[in-house]
C-alpha positions, 0 to 999 in steps of 0.5 A: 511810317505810321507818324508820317502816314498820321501827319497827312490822314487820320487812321483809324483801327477796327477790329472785329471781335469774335468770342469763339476767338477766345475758345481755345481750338487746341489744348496745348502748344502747336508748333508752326513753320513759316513757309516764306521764312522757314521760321520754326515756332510754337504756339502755346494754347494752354493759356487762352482760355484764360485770356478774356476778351475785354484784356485782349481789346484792353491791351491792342487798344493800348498798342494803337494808343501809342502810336497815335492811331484811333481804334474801336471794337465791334463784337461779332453779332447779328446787328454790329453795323449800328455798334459800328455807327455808334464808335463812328459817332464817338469818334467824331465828337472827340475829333471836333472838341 
């Protein structure tokens, strides 16, 4: 479980932030099948477009926040590697205080 793993390690999420993410690919819904499961299931894409990028980040920040996990967002770009050291950074001054 996550609050064991927590007690022993500290976790820490990174995602990777992309905004052709948030371009809808399809308009409309796609209807999938999971080939393990043979779960039906549809994927509505009619509302992404409206779904920005920062109430995406907003939101899976929030999830990691209830289970205790740290979390951090790097936008997908040319030098995200010193945005990556920066969050790395914060990370450390918060942990020490």
């Amino acid at each position: 479980s996550v609050k064991t793993t927590l007690s022993k390690h500290e976790i820490v999420s990174i995602g990777l932030v992309d905004e052709i993410m948030f371009q809808p690919f399809i308009d409309g819904a796609l209807r999938t099948v999971d080939p393990e499961s043979g779960e039906n299931s549809v994927l509505d894409f009619s509302q992404q477009s409206r779904i920005g990028i920062e109430s995406f980040i907003s939101e899976k920040k929030a999830a990691f926040d209830r289970l205790g996990v740290s979390s951090m967002w790097i936008r997908n770009r040319e030098q995200y590697m010193d945005d990556l050291a920066n969050e790395f950074s914060k990370l450390n001054r918060i942990k020490k205080r």
